[in-house]
FIMARFI-345460 format. One line per field, with one value per residue (C-alpha): residue number from 1; x negated, y, z. Coordinates in nm, 2 decimals. Example, Ala and Ser with C-alpha at 12.3 -4.5 7.8 and 13.67 -1.06 7.14 Angstrom:
BEGIN
resi	(1|2)
u	(-1.23|-1.37)
v	(-0.45|-0.11)
w	(0.78|0.71)
//
This chain:
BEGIN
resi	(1|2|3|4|5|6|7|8|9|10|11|12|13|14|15|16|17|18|19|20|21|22|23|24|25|26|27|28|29|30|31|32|33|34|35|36|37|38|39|40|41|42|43|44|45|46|47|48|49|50|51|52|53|54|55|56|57|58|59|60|61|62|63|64|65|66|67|68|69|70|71|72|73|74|75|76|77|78|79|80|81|82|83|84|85|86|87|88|89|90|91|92|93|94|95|96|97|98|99|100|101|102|103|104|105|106|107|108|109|110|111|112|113|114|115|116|117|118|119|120|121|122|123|124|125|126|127|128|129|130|131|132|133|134|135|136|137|138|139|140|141|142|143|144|145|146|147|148|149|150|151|152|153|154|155|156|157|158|159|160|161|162|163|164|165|166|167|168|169|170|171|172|173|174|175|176|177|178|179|180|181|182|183|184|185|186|187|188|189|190|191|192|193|194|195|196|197|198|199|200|201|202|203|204|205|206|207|208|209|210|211|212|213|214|215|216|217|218|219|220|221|222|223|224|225|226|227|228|229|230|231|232|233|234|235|236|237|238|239|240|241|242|243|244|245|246|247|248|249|250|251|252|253|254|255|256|257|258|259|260|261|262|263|264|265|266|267|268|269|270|271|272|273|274|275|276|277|278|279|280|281|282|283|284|285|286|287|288|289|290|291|292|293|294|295|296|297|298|299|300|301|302|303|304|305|306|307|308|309|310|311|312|313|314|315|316|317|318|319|320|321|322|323|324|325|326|327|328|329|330|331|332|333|334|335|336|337|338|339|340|341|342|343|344|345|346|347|348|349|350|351|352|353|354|355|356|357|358|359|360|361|362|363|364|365|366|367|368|369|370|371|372|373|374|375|376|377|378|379|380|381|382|383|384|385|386|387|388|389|390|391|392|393|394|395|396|397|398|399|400|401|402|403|404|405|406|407|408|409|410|411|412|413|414|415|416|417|418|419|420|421|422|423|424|425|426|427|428|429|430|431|432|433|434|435|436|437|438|439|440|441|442|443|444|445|446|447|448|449|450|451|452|453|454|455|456|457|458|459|460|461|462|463|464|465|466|467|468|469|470|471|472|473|474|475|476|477|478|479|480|481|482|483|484|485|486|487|488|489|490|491|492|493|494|495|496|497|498|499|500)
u	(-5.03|-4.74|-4.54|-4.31|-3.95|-3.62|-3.28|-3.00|-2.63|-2.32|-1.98|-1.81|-2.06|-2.43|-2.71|-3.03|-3.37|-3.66|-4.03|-4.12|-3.85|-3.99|-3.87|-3.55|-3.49|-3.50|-3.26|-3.00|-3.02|-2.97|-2.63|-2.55|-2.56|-2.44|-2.11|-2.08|-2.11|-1.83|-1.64|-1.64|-1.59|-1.24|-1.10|-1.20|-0.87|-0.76|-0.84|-0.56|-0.54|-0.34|-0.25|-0.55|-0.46|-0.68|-0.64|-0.47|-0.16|-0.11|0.19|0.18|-0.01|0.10|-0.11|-0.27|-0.41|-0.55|-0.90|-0.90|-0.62|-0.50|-0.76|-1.08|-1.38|-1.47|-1.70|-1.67|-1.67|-1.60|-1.31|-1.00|-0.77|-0.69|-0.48|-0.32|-0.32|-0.10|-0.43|-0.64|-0.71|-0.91|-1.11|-0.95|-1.27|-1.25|-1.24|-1.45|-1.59|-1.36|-1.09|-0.76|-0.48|-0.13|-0.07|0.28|0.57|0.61|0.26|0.19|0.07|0.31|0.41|0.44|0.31|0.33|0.04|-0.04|0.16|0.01|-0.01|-0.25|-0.50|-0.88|-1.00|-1.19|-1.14|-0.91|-0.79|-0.40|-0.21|0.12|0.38|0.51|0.84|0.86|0.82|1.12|1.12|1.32|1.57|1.47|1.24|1.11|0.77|0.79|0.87|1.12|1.04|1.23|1.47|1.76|1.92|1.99|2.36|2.57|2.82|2.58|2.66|2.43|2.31|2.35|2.11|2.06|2.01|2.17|2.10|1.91|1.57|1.70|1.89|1.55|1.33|1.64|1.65|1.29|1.26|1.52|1.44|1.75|1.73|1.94|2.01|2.25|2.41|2.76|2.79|3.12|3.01|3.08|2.97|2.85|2.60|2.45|2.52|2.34|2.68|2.66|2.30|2.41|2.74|2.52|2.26|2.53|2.65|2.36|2.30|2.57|2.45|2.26|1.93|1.91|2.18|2.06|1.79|1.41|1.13|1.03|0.65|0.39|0.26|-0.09|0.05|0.24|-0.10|-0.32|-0.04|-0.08|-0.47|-0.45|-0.16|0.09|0.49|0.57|0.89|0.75|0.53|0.61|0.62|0.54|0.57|0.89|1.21|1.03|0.82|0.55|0.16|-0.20|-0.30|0.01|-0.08|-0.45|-0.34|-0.11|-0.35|-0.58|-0.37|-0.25|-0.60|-0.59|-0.26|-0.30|-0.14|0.17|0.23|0.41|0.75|1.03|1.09|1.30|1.62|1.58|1.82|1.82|1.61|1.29|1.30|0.99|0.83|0.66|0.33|0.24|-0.01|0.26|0.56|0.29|0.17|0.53|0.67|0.33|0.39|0.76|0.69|0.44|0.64|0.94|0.70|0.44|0.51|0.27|0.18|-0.05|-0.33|-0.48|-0.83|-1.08|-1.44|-1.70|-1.91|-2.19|-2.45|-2.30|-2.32|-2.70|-2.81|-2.66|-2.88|-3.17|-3.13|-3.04|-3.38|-3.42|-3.11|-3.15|-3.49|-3.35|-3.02|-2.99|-2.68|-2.58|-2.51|-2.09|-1.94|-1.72|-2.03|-2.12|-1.79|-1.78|-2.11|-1.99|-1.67|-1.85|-2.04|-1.78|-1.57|-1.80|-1.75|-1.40|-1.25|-0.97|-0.93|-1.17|-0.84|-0.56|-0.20|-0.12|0.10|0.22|-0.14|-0.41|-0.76|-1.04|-1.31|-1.64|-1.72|-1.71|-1.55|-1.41|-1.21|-1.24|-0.93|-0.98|-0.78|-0.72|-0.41|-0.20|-0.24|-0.42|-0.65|-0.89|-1.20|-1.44|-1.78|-1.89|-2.06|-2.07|-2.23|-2.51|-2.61|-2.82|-2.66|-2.83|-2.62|-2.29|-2.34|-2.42|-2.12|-1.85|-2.01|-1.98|-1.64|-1.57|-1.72|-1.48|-1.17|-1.21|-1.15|-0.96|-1.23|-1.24|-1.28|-1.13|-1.46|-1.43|-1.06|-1.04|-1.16|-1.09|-1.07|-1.03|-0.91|-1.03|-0.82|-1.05|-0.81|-1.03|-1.17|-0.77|-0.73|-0.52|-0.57|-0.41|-0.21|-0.07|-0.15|0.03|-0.15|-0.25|-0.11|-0.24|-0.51|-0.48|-0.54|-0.64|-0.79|-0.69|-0.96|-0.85|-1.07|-1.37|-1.23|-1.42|-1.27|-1.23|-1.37|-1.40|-1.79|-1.88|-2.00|-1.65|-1.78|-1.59|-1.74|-1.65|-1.68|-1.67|-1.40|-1.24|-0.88|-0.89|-0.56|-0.55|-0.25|-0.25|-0.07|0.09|0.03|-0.36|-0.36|-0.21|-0.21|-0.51|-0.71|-0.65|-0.74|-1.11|-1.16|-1.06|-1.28|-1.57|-1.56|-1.53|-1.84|-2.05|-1.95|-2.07|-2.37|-2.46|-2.87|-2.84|-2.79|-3.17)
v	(-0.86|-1.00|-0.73|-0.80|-0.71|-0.68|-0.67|-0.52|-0.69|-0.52|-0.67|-0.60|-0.37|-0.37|-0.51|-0.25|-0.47|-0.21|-0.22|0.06|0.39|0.72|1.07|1.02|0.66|0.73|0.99|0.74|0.46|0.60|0.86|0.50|0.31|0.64|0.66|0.31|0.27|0.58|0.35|0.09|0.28|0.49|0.09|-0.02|-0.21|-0.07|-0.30|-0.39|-0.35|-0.61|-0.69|-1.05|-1.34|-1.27|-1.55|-1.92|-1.84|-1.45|-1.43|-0.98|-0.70|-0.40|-0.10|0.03|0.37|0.49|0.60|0.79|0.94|0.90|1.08|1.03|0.81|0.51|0.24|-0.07|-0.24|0.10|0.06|0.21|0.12|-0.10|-0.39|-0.58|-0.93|-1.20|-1.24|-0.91|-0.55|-0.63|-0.36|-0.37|-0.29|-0.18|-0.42|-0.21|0.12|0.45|0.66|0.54|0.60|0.54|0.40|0.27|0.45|0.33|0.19|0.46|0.38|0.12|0.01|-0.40|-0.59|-0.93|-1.11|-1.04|-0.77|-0.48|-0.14|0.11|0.08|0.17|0.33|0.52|0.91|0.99|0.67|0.62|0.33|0.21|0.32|0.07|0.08|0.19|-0.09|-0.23|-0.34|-0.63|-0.64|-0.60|-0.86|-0.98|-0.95|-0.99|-0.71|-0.83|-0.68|-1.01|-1.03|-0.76|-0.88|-0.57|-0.71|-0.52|-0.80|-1.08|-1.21|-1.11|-1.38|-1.39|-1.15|-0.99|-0.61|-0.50|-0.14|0.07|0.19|0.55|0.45|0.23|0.55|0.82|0.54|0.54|0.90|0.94|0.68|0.45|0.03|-0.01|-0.36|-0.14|0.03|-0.09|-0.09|0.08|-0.02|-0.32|-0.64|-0.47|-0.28|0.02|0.35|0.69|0.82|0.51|0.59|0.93|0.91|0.67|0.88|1.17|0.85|0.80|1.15|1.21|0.93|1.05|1.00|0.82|0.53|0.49|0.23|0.14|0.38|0.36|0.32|0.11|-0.18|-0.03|0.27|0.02|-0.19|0.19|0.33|-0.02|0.01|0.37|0.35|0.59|0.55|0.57|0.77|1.04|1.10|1.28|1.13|1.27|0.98|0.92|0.91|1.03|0.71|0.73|0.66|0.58|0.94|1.03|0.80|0.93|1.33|1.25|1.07|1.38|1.59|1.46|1.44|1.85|1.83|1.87|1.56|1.65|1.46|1.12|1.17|0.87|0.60|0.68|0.47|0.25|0.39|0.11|-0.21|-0.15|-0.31|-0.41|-0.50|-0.83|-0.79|-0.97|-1.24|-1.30|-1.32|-1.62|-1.77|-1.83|-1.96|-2.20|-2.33|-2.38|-2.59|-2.77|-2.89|-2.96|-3.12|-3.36|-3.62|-3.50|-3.66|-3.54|-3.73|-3.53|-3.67|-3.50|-3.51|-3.43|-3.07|-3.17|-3.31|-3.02|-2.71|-2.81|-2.85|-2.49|-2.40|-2.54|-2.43|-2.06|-1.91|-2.07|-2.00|-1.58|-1.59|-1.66|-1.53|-1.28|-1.39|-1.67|-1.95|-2.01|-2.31|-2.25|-2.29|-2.62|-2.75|-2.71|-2.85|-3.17|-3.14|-3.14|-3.45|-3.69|-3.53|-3.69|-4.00|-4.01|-3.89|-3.96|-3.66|-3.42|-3.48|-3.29|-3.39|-3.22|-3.36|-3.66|-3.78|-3.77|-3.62|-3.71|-3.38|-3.43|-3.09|-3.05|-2.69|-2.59|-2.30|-2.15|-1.93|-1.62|-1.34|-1.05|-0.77|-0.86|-1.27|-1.54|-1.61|-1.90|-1.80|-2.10|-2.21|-2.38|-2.69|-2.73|-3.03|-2.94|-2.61|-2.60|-2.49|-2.14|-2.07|-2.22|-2.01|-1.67|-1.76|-1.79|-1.43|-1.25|-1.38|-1.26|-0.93|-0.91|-0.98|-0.67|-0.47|-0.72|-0.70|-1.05|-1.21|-1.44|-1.65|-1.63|-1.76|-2.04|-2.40|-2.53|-2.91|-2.88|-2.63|-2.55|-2.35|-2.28|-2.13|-2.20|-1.89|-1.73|-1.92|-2.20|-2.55|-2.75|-2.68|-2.84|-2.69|-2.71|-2.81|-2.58|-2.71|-2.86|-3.01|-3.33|-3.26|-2.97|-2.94|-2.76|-2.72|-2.60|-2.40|-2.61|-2.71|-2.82|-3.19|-3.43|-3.74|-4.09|-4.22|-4.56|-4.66|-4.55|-4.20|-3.89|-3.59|-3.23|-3.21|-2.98|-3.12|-3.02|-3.08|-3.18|-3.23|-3.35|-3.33|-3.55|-3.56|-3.96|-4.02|-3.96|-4.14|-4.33|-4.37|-4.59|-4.42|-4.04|-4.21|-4.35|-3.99|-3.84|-4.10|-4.00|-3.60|-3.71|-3.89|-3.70|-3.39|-3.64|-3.75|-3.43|-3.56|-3.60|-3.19|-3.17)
w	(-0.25|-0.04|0.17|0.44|0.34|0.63|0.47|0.67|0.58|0.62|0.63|0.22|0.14|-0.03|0.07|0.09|0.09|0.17|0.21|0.34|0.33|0.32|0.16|-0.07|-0.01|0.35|0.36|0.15|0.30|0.66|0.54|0.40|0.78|0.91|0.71|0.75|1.14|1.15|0.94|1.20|1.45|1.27|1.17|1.54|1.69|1.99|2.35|2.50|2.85|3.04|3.39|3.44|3.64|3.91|4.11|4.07|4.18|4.05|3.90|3.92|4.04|4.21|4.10|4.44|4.27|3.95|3.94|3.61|3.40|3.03|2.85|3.03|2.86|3.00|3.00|3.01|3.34|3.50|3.75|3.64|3.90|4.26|4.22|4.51|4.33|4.55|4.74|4.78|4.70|4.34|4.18|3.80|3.53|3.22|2.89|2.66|2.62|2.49|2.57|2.79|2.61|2.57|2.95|2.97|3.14|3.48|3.51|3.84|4.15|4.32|4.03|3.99|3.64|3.53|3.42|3.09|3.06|2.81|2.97|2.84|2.57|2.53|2.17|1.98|2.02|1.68|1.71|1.73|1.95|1.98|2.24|2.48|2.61|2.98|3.24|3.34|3.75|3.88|4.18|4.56|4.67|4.36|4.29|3.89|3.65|3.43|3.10|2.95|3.21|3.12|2.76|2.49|2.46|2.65|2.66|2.79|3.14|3.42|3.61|3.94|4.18|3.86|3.81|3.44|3.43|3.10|3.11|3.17|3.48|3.60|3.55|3.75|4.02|4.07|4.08|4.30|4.51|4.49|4.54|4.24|4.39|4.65|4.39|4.24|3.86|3.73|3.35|3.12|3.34|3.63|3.41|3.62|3.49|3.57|3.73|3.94|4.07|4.16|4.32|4.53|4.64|4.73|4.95|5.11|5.14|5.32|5.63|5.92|5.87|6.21|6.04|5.67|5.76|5.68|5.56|5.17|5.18|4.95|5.11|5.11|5.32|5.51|5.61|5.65|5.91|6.10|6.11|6.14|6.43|6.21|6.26|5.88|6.03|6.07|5.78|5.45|5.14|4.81|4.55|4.37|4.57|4.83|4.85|5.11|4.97|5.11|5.09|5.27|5.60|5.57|5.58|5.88|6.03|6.00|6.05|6.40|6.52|6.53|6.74|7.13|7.33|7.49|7.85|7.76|7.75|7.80|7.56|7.30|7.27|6.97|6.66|6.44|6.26|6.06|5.73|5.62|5.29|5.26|5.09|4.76|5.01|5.24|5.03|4.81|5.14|5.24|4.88|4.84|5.24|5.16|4.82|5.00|5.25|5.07|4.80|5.01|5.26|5.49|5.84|6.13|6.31|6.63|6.76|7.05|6.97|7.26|7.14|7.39|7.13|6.87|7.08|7.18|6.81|6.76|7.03|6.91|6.59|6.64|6.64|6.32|6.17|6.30|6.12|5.80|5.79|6.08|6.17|6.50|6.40|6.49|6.51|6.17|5.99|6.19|6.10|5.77|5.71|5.88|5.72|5.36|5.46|5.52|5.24|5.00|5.14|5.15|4.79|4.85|5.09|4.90|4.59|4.48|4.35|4.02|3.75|3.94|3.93|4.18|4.07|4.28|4.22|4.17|4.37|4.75|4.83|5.14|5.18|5.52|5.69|5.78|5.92|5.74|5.86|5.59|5.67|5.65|5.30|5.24|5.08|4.94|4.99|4.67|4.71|5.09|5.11|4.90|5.08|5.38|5.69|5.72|5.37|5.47|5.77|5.57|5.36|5.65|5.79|5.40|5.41|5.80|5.64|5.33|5.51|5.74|5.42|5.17|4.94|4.75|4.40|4.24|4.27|4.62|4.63|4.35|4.35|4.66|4.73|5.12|5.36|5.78|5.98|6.28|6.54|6.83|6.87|6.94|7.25|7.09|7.19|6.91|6.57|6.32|5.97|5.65|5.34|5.07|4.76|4.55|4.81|4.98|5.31|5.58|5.91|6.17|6.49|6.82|7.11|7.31|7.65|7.94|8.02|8.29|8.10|8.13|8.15|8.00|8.37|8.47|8.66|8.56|8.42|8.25|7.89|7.62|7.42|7.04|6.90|6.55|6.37|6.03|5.81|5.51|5.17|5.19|4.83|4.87|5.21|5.40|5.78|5.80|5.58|5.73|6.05|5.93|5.76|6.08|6.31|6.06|6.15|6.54|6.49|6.29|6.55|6.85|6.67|6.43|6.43|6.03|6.00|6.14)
//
């Protein structure tokens, strides 16, 4: 008689074929699997947790907070942390299931890590993991920790703009809250000693507060006092050095709302500049717009386009597009749709310029600007062309939506093959845009004016006219070719009868 038979296989160790297990052989062959899953588990390596490129461009993080402590269990996926990548505010999950252990020193909130940069491990419970070294930071201004940068010789010549200080000094600086870019070194080469951080916070310490210049503050407590209407000035800080934080902002915040309203008094003379800190999106927007400039020969073609025929399709489509999506239909969405459509039949401005080589992609994705209170960012709708305009038009208000609280993905931010700035709705007539490298080419759309126009039977009548200015990479087009792509969009806005 035949019986069925399972055979369970583990890694270097016996193989136990069974029938059917019952009384002794039970009882063996499960303290066998038990002492051999506890096995796996006391040999499991430990996950490394590392600082991810987030987006394309990421070259650090700055830790906003930390949502659990060394010690806790975690899952994986769980968030551990906020990062502000050079983009967003990113939720950071956890890698694998366990206990956090071993975070690095210096890894705290407002602390700055290179990608791929190790700081904090996830394993087993009696499990035992290395000890990094603390972080080390880099000068004023830079946005990379420079765990590389600082050579062990002591008689190696710094560089220039070059901080050469030892972990020790790094870690009293930070606690005491000294720019060790300010600070003179007395040791070999300029190196920084700990005499030299402190004879120059007695320095500074001895300067009216009214002369001794900005307010230290994160730039998340920097962007909360803006929204919240805070002066940083007068709030308390409690992080290192007297650094002011997020929670800081938010308790003055709440605490002011208990605080009767004197009468306003006179304006207070102004005591001196405010320095502020770039965040990590502006300080990238501004190096990627100044490669790209200095990079591509770019050139600007400005068009108007009559919005008569356009605006009375969004009309007539509204009630339709409400139904589906429940959202109005804007003009953005219009745009892009029209946008996508004669992207795909001119490649050569749906291409980017990498490597000395121009790569014409096969996908259609336009990023869209929108405004966010730390800058502009350019979330993208995948495959424009091939989505229907009720989910182009969902996408541009989910992206509206996450801007208000910084709250995108890398998804959202990669893959882009053309960029629309849509300023109209600010008031502005016309703009020139820069291109977002490594794209080919961007749009920039203006406000819908009314317009004295010229009538083919020579009359004269108001029209609801568009500014479109395109600025073009010369090595993907040239003059005549960014004109027909151009022409194209004017059309297609003027006769938009093929988005029915």
């Amino acid at each position: 008689m035949y019986r069925p038979r399972t055979s369970w296989r583990w890694p270097g160790q016996l193989e136990c074929t069974a029938s059917i297990l019952s009384g002794h052989d039970a009882r063996l062959f499960w303290s066998q699997w038990l002492r051999h899953k506890q096995s796996l588990w006391r040999f499991r390596m430990a996950v490394e947790v590392f600082m991810p490129k987030m987006t394309d461009h990421m070259e650090s993080g700055e830790i906003i907070r930390w949502l659990v402590k060394e010690g806790d269990a975690v899952e994986q996926g769980q968030i551990l942390m906020e990062v502000m990548t050079d983009k967003v505010v990113a939720e950071f999950e956890s890698p694998a299931t366990g206990i956090l252990k071993g975070i690095r020193a210096g890894a705290e909130d407002g602390a700055t890590i290179p990608v791929g940069e190790t700081f904090a491990f996830i394993a087993a419970p009696d499990e035992q993991v290395p000890t990094l070294p603390p972080l080390k930071f880099a000068a004023a201004g830079d946005a990379r920790t420079t765990a590389e940068a600082a050579p062990p010789e002591p008689a190696a010549v710094a560089e220039p703009g070059q901080i050469r200080a030892t972990p020790a000094v790094r870690k009293l600086a930070r606690e005491l809250g000294v720019d060790l870019s300010q600070v003179r070194g007395t040791g070999p080469d300029g190196r920084i000693r700990e005499e030299d951080v402190r004879a120059h916070l007695a320095a500074q310490q001895a300067v009216p507060a009214e002369e001794s210049g900005g307010v230290r503050a994160s730039p998340m407590a920097r962007r909360i006092a803006r929204e919240l209407g805070v002066d940083l000035a007068q709030v308390p800080g409690t992080g290192p050095g007297g650094r002011i934080r997020e929670e800081d902002v938010r308790a003055f915040a709440e605490a002011q709302k208990s605080v009767p309203v004197p009468p306003s008094p006179a304006p207070a003379a102004v005591t001196g500049d405010t320095w502020l800190d770039l965040t990590p999106i502006q300080r990238l927007t501004g190096q990627r717009m100044l490669e790209s400039v200095q990079s591509a020969p770019q050139f600007t073609l400005t068009v108007s386009a009559d919005m008569t025929n356009a605006m009375w399709l969004r009309e007539a489509l509204m009630d339709r597009i409400v139904a589906e999506t429940g959202e109005r239909l804007s003009v953005t969405a219009l745009l892009v749709k029209i946008v996508a459509a004669a992207l795909r039949q001119f490649p050569r401005a749906n291409a980017s310029f990498e490597n000395g080589r121009l790569r014409l992609q096969s996908h259609v994705n336009v990023g869209v600007a929108v405004g966010t209170n730390d800058g502009l960012v350019v979330p993208v709708i995948k495959e424009a062309d091939t989505l229907s305009l009720a989910q182009v038009n969902a996408s541009v208000k989910v992206f509206q939506e996450k801007a208000q609280k910084m709250r995108f993905t890398n998804e959202d931010l990669s893959g882009g093959t053309f960029t629309l700035s849509n300023l109209g709705m600010y008031g502005i007539d016309r703009f020139d845009a820069i291109i977002n490298p490594p794209q080919a080419a961007i749009l920039a759309v203006g406000r819908t004016i009314k317009t004295p126009v010229a009538m083919p039977d020579d009359s004269i009548a108001l029209r609801p006219m568009i500014s479109l200015t395109l600025t073009v990479d010369h090595r993907a087009m040239d003059g005549l070719q960014g004109a027909q792509f151009l022409t194209d969009i004017k059309d297609r806005i003027e006769k938009p009868y093929f988005l029915l």
